[in-house]
C-alpha positions as CSV (number, residue, x, y, z in Angstrom):
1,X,8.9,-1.4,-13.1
2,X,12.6,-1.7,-12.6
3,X,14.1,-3.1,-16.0
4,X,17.9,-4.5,-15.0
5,X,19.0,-3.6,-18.5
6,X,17.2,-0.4,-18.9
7,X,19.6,2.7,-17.3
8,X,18.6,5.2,-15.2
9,X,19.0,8.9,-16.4
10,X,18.2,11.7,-14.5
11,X,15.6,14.1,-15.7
12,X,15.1,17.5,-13.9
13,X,11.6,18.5,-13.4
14,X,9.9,21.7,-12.1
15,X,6.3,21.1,-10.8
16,X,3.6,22.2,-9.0
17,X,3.8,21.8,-5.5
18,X,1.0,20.2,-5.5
19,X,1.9,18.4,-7.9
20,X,5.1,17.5,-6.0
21,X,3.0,17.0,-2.5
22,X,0.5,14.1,-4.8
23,X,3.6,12.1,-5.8
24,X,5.6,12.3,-2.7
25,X,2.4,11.1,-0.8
26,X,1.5,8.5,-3.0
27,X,5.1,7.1,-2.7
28,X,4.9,6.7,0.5
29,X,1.9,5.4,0.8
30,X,3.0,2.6,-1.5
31,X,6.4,2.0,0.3
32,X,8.3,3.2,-3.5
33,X,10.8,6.1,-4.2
34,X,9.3,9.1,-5.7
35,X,11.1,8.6,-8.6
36,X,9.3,5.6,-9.3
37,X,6.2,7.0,-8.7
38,X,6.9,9.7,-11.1
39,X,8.2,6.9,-14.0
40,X,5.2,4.9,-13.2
41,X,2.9,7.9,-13.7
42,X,5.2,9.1,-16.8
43,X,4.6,5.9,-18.7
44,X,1.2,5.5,-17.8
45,X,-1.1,8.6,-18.1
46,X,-0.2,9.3,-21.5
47,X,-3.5,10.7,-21.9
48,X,-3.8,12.8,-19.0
49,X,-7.7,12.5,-17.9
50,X,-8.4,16.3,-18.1
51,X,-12.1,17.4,-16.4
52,X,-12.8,18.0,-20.3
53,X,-12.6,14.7,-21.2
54,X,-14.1,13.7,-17.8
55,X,-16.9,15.7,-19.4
56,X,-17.0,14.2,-22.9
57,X,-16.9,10.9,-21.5
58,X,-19.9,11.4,-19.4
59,X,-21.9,12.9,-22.3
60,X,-21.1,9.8,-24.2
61,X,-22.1,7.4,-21.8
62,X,-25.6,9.6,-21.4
63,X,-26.5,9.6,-24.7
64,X,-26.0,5.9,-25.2
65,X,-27.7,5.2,-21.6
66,X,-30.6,7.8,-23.4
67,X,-30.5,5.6,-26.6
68,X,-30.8,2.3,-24.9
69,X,-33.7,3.4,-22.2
70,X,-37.2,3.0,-24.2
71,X,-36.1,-0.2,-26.0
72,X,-33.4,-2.2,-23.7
73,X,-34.0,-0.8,-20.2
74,X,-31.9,-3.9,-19.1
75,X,-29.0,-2.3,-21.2
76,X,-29.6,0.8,-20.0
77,X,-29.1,0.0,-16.7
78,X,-26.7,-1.9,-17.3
79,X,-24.6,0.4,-18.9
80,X,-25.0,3.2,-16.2
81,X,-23.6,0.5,-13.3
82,X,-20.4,-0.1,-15.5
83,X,-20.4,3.8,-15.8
84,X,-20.3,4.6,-12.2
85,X,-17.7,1.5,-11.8
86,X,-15.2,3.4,-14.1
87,X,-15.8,6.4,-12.7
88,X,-15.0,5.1,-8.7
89,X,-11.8,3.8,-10.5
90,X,-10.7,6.7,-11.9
91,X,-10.9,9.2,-8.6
């Protein structure tokens, strides 16, 4: 993550606590400033993964798992697995 060229700026930022608590304890629990936490997060989750999209997501993957059923149950199946995978990634 650390680029020797590229200098550091500060950037004050007011959060949540919460907000605060989540990085600070993710930091820790990967032995990294919260700083870098915070960068790594900044560049990353450009699209944050709000329960909205959570939701439109999971609609999509039901109507193609619905589509798929009668004729490629296989697929279907299939498709649901790779579904519950992303999802046990993404908590």
């Amino acid at each position: 993550m650390n680029n020797q060229k590229d200098k550091k700026v500060p950037l004050p930022l007011k959060v949540h606590e919460s907000v605060f608590d989540e990085v600070d304890q993710t930091a820790k629990e990967k032995g990294i400033p919260r700083s870098d936490e915070a960068e790594y997060r900044l560049k990353h989750y450009a699209t944050p993964l709000t329960p909205q999209l959570m939701v439109e997501l999971q609609n999509d993957a039901n109507k193609k798992y619905e589509e798929l059923k009668p004729n490629q149950p296989e697929e279907a199946i299939k498709l649901q697995k790779e579904v519950m995978k992303l999802w046990k990634r993404l908590k």
